[in-house]
TORVEX-153114 format. One line per field, with one value per atom (N, C-alpha, C, O): atom name; x negated, y negated, z; residue in three letters. Coordinates in nm, 4 decimals, decimal comma. Layout:
BEGIN
at <- (CA	...)
u <- (X	...)
v <- (Y	...)
w <- (Z	...)
aa <- (Ala	...)
//
This chain:
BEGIN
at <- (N	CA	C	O	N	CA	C	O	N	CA	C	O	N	CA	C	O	N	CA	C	O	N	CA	C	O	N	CA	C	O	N	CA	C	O	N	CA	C	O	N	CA	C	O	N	CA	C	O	N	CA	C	O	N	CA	C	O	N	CA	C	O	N	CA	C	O	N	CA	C	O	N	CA	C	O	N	CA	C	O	N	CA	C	O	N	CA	C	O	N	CA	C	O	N	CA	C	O	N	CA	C	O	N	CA	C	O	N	CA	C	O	N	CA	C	O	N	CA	C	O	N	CA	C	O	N	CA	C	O	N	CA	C	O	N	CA	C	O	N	CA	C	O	N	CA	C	O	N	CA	C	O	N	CA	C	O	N	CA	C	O	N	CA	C	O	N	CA	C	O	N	CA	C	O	N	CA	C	O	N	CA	C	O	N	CA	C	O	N	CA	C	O	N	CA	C	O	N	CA	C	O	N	CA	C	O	N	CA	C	O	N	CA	C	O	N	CA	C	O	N	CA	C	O	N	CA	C	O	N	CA	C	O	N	CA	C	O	N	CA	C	O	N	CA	C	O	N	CA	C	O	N	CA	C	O	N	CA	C	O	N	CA	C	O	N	CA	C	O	N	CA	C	O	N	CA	C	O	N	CA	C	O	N	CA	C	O	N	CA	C	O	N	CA	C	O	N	CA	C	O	N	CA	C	O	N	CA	C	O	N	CA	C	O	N	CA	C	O	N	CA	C	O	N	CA	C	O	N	CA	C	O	N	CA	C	O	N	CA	C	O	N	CA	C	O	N	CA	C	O	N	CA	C	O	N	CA	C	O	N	CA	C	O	N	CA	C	O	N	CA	C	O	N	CA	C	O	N	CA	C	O	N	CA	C	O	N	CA	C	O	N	CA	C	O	N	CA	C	O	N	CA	C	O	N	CA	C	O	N	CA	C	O	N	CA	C	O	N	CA	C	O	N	CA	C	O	N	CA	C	O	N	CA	C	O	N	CA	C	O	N	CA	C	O	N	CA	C	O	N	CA	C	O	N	CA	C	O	N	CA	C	O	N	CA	C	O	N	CA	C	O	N	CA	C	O	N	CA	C	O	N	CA	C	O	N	CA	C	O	N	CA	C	O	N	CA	C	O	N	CA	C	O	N	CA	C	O	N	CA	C	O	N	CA	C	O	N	CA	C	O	N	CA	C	O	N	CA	C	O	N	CA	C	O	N	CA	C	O	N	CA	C	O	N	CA	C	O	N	CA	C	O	N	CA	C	O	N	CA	C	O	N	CA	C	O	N	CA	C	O	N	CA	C	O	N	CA	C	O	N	CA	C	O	N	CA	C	O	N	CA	C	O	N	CA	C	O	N	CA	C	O	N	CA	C	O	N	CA	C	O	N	CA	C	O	N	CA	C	O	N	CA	C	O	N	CA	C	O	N	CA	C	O	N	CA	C	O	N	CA	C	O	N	CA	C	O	N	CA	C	O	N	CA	C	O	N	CA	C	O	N	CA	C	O	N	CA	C	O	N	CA	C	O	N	CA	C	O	N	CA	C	O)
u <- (-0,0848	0,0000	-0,0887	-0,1733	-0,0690	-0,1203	-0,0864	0,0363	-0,1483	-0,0824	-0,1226	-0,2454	-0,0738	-0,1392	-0,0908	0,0214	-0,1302	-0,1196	-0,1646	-0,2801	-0,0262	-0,0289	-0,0104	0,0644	-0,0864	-0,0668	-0,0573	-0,0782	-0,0242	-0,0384	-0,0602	0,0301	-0,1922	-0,2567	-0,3181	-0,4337	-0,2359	-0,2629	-0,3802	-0,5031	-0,3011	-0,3625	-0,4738	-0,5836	-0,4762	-0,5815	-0,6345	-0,6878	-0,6337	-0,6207	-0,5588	-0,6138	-0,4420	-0,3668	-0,3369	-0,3759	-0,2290	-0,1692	-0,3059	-0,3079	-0,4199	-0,5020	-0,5476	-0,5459	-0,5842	-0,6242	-0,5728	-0,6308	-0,4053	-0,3214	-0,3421	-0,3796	-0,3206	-0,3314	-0,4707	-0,4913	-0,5644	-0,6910	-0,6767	-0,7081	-0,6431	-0,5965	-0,5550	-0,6192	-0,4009	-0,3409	-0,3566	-0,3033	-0,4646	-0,4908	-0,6274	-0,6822	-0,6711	-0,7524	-0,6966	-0,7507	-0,6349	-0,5930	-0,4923	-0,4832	-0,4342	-0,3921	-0,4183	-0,3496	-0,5521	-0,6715	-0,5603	-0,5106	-0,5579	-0,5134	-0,5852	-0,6448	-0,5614	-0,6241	-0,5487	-0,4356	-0,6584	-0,6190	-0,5894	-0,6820	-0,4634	-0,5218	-0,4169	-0,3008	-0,4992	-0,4966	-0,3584	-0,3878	-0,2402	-0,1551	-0,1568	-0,0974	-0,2760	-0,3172	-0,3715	-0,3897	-0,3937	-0,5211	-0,4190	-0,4726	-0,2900	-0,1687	-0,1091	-0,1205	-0,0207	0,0698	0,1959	0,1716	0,3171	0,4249	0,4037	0,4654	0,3331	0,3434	0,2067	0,1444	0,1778	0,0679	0,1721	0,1545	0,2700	0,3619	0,3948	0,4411	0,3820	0,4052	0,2823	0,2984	0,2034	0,0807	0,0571	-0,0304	0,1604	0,1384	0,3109	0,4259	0,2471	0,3736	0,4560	0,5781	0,3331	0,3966	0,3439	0,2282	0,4451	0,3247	0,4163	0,5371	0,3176	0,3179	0,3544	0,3005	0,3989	0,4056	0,4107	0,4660	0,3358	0,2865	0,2753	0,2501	0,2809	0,2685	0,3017	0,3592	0,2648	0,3169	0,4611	0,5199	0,5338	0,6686	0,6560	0,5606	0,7440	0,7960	0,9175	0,9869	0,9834	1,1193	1,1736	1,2088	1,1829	1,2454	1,2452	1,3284	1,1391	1,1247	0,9413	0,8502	0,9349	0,7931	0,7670	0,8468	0,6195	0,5739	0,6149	0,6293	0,6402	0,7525	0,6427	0,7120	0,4945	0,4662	0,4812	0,4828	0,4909	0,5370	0,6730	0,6789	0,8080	0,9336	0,9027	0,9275	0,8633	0,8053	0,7784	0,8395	0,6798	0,6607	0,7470	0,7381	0,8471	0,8934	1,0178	1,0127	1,1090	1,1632	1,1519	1,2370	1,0539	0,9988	0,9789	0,9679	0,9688	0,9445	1,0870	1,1974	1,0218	1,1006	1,2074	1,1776	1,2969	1,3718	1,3239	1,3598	1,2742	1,1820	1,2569	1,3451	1,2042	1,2758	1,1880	1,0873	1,2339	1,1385	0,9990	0,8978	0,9906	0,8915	0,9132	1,0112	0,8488	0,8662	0,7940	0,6839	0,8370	0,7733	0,7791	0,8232	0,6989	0,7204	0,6499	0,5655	0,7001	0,6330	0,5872	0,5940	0,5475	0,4575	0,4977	0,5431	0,4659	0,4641	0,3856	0,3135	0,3200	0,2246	0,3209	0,3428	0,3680	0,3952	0,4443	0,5069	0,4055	0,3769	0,4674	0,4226	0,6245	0,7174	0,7641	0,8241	0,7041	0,7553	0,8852	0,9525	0,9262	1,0743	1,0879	1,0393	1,1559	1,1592	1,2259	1,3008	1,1996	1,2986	1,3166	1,2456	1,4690	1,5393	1,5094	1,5443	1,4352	1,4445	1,3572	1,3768	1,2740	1,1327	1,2136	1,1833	1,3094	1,3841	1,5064	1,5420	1,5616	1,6677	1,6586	1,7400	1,4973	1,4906	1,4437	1,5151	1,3133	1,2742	1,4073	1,4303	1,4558	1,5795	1,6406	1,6666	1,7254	1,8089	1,6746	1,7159	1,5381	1,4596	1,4433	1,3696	1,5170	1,5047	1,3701	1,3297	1,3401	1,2471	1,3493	1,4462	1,2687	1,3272	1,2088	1,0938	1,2848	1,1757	1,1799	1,2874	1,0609	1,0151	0,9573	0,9093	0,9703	0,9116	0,8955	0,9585	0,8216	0,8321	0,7565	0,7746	0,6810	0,5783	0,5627	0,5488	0,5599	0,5160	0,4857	0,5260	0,3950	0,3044	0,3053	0,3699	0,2530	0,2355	0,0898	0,0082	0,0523	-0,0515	-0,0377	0,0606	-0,1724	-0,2060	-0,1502	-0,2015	-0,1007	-0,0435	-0,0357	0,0349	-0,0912	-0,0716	0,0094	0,0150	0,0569	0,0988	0,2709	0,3223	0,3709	0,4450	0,4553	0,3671	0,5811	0,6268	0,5351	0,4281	0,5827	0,5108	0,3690	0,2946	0,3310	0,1672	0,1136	0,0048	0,1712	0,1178	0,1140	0,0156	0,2762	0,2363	0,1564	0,0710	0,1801	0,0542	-0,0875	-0,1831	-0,0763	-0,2340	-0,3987	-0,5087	-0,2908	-0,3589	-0,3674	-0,4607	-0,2246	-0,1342	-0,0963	-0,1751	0,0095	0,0506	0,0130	0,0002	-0,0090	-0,0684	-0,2171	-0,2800	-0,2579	-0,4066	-0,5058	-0,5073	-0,5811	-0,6292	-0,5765	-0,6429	-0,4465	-0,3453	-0,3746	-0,3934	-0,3823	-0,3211	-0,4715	-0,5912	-0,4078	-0,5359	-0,5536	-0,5030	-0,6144	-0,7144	-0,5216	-0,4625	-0,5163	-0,3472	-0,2575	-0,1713	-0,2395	-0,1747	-0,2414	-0,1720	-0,3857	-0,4580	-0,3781	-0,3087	-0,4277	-0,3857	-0,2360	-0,2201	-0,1386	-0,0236	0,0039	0,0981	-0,1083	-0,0768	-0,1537	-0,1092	-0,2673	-0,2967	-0,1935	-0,1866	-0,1127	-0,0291	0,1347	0,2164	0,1120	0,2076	0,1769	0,2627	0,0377	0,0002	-0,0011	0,0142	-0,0277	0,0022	0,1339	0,1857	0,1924	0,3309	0,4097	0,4974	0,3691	0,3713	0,3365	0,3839	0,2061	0,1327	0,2175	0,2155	0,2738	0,3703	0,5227	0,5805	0,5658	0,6365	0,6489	0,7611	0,5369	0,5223	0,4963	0,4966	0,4568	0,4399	0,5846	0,6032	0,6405	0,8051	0,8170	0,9210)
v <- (0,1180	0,0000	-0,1235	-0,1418	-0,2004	-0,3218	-0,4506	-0,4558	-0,5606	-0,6440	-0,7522	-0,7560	-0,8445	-0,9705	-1,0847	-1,0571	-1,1663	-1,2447	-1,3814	-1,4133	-1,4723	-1,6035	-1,7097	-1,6823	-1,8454	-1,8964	-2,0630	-2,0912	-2,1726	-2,2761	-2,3693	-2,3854	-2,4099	-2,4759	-2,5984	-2,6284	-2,6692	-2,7654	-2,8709	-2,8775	-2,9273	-2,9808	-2,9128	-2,9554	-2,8522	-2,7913	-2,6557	-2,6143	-2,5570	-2,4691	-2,3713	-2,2612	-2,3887	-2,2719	-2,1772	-2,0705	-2,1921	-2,1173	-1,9936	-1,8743	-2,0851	-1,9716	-1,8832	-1,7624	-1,9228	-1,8645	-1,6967	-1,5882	-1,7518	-1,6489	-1,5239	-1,4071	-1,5651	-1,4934	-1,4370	-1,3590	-1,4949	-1,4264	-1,2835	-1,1729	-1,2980	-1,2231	-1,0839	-0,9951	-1,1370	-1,0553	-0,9397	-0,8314	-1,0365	-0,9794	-0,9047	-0,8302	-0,9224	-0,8032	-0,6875	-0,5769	-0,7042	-0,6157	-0,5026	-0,3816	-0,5720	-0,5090	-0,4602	-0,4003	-0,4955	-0,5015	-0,5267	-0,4559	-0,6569	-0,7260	-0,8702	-0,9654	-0,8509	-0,9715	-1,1038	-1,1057	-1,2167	-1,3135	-1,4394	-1,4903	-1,4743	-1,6141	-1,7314	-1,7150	-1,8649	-2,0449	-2,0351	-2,0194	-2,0447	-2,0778	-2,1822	-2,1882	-2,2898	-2,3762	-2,3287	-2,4044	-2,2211	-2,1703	-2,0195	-1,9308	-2,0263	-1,9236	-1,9837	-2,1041	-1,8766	-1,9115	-1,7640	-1,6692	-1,8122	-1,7741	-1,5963	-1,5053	-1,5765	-1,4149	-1,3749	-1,2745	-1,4320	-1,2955	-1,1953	-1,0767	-1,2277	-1,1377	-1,0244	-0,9338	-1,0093	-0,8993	-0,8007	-0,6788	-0,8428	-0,7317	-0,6694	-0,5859	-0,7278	-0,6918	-0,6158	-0,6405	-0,5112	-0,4566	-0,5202	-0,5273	-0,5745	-0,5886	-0,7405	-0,7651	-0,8438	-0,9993	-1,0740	-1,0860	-1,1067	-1,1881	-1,3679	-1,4089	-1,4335	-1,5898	-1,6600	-1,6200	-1,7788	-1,8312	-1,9784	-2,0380	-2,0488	-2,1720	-2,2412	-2,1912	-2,3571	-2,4148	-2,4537	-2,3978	-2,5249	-2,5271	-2,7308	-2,8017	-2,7651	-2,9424	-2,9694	-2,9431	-3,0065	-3,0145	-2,8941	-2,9086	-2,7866	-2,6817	-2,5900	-2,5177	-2,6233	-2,5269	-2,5259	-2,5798	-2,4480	-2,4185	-2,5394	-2,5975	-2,5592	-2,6735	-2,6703	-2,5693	-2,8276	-2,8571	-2,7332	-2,6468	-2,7239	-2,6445	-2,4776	-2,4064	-2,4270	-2,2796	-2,3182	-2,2678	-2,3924	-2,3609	-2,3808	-2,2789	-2,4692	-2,4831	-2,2946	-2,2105	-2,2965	-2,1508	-2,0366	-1,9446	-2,0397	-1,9156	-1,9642	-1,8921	-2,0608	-2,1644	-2,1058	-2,0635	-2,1132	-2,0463	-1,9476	-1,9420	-1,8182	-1,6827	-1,6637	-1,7143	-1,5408	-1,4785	-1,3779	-1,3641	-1,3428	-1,2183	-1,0871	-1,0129	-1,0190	-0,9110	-0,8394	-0,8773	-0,6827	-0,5282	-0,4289	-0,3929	-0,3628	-0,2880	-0,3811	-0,3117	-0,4689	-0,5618	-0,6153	-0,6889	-0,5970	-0,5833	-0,7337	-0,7591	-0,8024	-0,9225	-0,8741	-0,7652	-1,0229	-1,0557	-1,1953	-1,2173	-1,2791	-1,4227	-1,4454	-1,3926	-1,5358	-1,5911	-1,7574	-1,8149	-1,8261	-1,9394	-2,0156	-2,0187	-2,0934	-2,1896	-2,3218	-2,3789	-2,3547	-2,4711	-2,5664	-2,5221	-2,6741	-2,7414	-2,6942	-2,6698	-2,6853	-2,7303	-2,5589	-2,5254	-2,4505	-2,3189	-2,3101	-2,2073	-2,4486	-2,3235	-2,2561	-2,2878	-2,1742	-2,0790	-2,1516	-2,2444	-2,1088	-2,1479	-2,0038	-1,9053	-2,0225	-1,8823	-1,8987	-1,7944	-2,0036	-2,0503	-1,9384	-1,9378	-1,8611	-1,8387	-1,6684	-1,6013	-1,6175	-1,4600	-1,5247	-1,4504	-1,6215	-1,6399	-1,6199	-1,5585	-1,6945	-1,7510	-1,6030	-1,5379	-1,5499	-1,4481	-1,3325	-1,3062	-1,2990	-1,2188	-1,2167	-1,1156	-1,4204	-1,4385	-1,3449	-1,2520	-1,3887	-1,3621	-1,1930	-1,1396	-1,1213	-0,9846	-0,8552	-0,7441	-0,9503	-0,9360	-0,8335	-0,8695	-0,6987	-0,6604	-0,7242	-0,7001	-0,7836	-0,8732	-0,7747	-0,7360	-0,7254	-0,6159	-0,6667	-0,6007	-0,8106	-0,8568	-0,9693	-1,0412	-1,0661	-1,1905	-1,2209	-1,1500	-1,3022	-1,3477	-1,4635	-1,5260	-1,5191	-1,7304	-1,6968	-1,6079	-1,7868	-1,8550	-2,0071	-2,0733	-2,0670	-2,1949	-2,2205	-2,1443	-2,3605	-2,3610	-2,5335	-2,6067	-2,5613	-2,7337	-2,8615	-2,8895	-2,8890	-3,0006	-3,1788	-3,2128	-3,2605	-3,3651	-3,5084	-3,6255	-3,4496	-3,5478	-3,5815	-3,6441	-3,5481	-3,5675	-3,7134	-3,7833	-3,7259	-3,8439	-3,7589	-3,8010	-3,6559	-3,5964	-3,5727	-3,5515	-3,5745	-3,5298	-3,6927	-3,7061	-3,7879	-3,8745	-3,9530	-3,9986	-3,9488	-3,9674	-3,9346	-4,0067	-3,8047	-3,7536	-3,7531	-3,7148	-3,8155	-3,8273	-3,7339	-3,7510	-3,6076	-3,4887	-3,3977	-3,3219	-3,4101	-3,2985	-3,1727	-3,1123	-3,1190	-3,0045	-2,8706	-2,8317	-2,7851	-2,6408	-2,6480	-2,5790	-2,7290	-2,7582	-2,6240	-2,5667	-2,5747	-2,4658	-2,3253	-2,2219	-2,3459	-2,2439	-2,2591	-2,3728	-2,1412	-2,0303	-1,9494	-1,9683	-1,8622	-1,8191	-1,7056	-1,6768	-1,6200	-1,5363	-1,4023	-1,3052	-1,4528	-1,3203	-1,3833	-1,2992	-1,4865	-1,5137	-1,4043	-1,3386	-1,4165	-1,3364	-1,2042	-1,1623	-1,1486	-1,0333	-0,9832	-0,8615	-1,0518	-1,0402	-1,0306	-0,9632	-1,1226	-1,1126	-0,9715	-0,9021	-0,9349	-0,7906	-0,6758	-0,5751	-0,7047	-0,6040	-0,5870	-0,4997	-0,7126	-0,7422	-0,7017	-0,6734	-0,6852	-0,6200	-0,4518	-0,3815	-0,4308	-0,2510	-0,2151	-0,1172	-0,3145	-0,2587	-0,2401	-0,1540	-0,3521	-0,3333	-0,2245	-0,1722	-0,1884	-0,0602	0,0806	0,1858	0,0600	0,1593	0,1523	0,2607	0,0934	0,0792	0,1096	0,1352	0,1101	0,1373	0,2453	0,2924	0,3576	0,4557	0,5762	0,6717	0,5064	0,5820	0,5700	0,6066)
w <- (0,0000	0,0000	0,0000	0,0875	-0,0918	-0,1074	-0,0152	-0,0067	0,0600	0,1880	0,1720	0,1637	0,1637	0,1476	0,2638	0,3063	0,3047	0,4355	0,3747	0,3467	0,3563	0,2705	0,3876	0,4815	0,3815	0,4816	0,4353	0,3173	0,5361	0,4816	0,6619	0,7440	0,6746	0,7641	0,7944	0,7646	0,8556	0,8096	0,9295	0,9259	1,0074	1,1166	1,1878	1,1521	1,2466	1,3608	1,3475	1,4505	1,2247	1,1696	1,2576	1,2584	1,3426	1,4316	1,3926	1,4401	1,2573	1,1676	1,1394	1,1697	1,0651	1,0136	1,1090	1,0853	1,2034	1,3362	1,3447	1,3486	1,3449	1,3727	1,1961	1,2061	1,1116	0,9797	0,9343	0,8414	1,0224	0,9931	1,0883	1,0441	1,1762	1,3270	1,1965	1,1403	1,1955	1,1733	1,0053	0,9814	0,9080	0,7921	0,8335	0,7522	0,9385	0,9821	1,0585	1,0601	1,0938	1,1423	1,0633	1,0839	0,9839	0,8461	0,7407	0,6581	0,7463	0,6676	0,5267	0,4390	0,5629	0,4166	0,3246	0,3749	0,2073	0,1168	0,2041	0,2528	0,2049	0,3063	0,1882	0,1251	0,1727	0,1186	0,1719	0,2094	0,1634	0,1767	0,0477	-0,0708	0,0848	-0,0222	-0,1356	-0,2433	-0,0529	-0,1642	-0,2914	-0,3867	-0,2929	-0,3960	-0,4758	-0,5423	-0,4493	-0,4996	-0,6063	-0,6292	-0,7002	-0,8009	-0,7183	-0,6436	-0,7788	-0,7311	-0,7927	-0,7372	-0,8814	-0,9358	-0,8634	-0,8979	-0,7944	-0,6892	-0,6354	-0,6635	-0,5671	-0,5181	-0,5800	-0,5107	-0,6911	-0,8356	-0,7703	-0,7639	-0,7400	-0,7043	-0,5651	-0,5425	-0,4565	-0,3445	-0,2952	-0,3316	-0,1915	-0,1616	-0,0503	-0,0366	0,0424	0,1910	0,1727	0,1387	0,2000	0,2059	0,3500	0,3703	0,4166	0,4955	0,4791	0,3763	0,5228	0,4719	0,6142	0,7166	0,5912	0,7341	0,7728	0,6681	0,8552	0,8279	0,9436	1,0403	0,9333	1,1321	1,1331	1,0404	1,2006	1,2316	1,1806	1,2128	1,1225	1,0871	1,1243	1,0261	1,2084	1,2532	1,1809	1,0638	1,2345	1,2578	1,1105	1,0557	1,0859	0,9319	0,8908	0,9536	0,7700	0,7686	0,6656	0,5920	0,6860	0,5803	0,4498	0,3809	0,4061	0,2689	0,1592	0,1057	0,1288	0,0435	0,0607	-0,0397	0,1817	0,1825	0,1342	0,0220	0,1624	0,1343	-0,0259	-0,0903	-0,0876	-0,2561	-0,2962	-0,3622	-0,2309	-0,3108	-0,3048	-0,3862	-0,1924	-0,1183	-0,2477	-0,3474	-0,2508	-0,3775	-0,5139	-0,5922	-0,5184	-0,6618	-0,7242	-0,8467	-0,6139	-0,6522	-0,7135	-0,6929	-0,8226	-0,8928	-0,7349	-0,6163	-0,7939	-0,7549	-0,6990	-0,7904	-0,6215	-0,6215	-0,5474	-0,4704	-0,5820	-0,5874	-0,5317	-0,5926	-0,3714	-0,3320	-0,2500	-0,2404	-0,2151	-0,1250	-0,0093	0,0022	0,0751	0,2329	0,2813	0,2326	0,3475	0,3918	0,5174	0,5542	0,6257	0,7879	0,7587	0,6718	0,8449	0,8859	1,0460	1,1569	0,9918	1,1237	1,1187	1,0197	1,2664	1,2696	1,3339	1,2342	1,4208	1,5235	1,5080	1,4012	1,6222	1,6567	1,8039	1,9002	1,7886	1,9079	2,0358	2,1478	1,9894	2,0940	2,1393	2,2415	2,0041	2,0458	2,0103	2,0021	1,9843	1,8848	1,7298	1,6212	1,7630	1,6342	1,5404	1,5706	1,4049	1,2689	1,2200	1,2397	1,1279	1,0687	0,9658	0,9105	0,8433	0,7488	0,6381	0,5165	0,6989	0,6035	0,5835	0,4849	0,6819	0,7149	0,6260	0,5345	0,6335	0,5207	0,4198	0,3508	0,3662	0,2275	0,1805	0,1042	0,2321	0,2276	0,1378	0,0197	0,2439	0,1967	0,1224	0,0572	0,0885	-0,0300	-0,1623	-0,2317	-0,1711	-0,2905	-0,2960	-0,3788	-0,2030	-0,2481	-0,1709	-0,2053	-0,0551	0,0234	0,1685	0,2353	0,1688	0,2889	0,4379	0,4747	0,4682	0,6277	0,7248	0,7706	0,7646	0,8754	0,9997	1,0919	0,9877	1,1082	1,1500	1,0724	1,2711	1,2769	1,3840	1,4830	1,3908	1,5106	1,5194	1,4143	1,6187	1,6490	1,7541	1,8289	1,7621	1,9008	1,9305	1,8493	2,0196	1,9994	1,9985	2,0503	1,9214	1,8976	1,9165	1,9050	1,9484	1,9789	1,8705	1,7621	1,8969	1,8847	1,9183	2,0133	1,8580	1,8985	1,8246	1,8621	1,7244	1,6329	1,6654	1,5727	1,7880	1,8513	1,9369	1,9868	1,9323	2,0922	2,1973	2,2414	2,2245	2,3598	2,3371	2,4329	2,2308	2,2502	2,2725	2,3284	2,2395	2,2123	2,3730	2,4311	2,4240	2,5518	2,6338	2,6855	2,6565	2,7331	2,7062	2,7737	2,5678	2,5218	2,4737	2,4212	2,5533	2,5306	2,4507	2,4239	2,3963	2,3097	2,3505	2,4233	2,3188	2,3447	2,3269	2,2108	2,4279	2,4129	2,3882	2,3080	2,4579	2,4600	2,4679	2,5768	2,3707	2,3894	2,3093	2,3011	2,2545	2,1953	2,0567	2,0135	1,9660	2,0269	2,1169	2,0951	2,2151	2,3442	2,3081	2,1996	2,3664	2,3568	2,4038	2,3565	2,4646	2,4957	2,3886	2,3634	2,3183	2,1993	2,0512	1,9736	2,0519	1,9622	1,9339	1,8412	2,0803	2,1308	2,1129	2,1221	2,0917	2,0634	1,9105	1,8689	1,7987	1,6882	1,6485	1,5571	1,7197	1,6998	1,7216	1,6511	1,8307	1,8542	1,7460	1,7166	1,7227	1,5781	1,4777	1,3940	1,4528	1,3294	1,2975	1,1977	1,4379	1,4629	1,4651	1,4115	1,5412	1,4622	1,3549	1,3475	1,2349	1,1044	1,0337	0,9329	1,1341	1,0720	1,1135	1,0497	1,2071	1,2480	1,1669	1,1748	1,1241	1,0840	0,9419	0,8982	0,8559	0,7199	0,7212	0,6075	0,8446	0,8354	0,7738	0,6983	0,8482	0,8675	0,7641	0,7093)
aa <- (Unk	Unk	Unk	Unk	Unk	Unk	Unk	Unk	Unk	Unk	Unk	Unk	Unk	Unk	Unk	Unk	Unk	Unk	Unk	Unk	Unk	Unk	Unk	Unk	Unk	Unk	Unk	Unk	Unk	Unk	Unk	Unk	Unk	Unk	Unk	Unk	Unk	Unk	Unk	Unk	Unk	Unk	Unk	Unk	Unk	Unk	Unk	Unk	Unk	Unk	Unk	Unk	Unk	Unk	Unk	Unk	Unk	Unk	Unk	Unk	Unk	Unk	Unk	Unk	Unk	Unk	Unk	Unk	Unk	Unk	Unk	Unk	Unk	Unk	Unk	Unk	Unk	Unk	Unk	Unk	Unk	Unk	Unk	Unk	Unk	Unk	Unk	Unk	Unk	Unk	Unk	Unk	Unk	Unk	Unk	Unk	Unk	Unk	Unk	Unk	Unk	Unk	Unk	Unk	Unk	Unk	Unk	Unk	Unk	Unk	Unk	Unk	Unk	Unk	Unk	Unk	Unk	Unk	Unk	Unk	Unk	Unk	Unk	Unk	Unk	Unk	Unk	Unk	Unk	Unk	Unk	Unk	Unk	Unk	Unk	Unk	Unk	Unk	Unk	Unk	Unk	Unk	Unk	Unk	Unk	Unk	Unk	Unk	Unk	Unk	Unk	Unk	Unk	Unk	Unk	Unk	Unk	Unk	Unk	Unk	Unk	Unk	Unk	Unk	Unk	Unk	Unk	Unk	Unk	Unk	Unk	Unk	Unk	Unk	Unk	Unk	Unk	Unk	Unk	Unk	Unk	Unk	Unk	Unk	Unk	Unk	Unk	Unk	Unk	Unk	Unk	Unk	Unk	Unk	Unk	Unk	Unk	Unk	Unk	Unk	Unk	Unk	Unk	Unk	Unk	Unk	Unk	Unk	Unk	Unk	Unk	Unk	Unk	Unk	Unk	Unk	Unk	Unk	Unk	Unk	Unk	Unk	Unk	Unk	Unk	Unk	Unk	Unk	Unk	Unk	Unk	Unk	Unk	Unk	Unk	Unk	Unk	Unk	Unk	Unk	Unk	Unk	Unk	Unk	Unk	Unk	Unk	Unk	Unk	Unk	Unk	Unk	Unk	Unk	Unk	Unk	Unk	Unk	Unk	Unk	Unk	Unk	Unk	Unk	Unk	Unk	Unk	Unk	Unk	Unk	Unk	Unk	Unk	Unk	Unk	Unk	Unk	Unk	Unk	Unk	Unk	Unk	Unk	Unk	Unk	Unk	Unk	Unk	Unk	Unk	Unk	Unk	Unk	Unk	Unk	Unk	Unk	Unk	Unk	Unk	Unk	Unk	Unk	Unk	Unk	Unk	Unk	Unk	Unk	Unk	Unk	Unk	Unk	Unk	Unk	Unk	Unk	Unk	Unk	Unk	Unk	Unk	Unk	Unk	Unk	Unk	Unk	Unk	Unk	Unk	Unk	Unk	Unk	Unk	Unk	Unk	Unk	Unk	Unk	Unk	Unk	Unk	Unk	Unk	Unk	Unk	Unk	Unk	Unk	Unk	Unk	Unk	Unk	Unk	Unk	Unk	Unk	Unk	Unk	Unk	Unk	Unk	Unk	Unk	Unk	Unk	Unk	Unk	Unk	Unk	Unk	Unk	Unk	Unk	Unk	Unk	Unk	Unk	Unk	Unk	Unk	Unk	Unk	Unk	Unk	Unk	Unk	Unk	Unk	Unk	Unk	Unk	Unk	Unk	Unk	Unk	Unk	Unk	Unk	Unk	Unk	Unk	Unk	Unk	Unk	Unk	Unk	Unk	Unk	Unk	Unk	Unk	Unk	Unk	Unk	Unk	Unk	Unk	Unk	Unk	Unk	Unk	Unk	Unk	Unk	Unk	Unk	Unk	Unk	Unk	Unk	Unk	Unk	Unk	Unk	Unk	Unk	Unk	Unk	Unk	Unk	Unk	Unk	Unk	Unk	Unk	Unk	Unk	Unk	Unk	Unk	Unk	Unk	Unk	Unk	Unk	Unk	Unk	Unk	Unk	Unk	Unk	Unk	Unk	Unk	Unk	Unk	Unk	Unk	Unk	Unk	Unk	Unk	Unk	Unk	Unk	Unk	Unk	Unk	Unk	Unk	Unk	Unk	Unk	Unk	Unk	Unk	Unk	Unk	Unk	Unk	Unk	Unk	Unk	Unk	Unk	Unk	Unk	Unk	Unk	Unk	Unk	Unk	Unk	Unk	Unk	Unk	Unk	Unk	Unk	Unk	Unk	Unk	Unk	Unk	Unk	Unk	Unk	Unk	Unk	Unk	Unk	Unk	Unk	Unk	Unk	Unk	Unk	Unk	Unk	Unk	Unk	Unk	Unk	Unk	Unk	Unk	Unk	Unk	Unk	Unk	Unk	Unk	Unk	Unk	Unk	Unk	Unk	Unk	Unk	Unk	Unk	Unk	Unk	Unk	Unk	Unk	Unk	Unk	Unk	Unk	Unk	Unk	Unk	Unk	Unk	Unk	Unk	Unk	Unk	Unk	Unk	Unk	Unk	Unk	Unk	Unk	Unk	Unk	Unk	Unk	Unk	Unk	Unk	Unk	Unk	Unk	Unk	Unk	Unk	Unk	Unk	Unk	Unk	Unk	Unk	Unk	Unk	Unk	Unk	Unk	Unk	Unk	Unk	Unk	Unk	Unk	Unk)
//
């Protein structure tokens, strides 16, 4: 089975953090979505899509690409997310799906943040230090379960 782990990182490289994590552990082709066209997906069985959280959805260029894919038959996704405040979005398992994608999975963490009202107050930013070393550890254990799961 072929795996690919697509990501889009922007600020503090959190996102990648987490997708390097997890395309090792998958031992999957890693790539910067900047550097993608919408028919890589044609070559992979299982793809991952990734990206930090923008008021409650993934960055405007993952929704562009996810937008764009053709229709696909028989291809298994999971996403990932990093973002400041820790809440989840349904947007990437919606879109995913409408395009013909069976979604096997889903992981977010929070990751540092300062470009907020609240980061800014406090001056420090949010999740200072995140994603941590038991955040890692969680996207490892996310990745074995994928691996368990494709087994079946």
């Amino acid at each position: 089975m072929k795996i690919a782990v697509m990501y889009k990182s922007v600020h503090r490289g959190n996102t990648k953090k987490i997708a390097e994590t997890i395309a090792e552990y998958l031992e999957a082709d890693l790539f910067d979505l900047k550097d993608l066209n919408k028919d890589i997906v044609k070559e992979y069985d299982l793809i991952g899509f990734g990206s930090g959280i923008y008021y409650y959805r993934p960055h405007k260029e993952l929704r562009k690409f996810v937008e764009s894919m053709d229709y696909v038959k028989n291809k298994k996704a999971f996403h990932f997310s990093t973002s400041g405040d820790g809440k989840y979005n349904d947007w990437l398992e919606k879109n995913l799906s409408k395009k013909g994608f069976e979604v096997i999975g889903e992981f977010h963490c929070k990751g540092y943040y300062a470009h907020s009202i609240k980061g800014l107050i406090s001056r420090k930013g949010l999740n200072k230090g995140r994603p941590n070393e038991e955040e890692f550890k969680n996207a490892e254990s996310f990745a074995n379960d994928l691996k368990s799961k494709l087994k079946k």
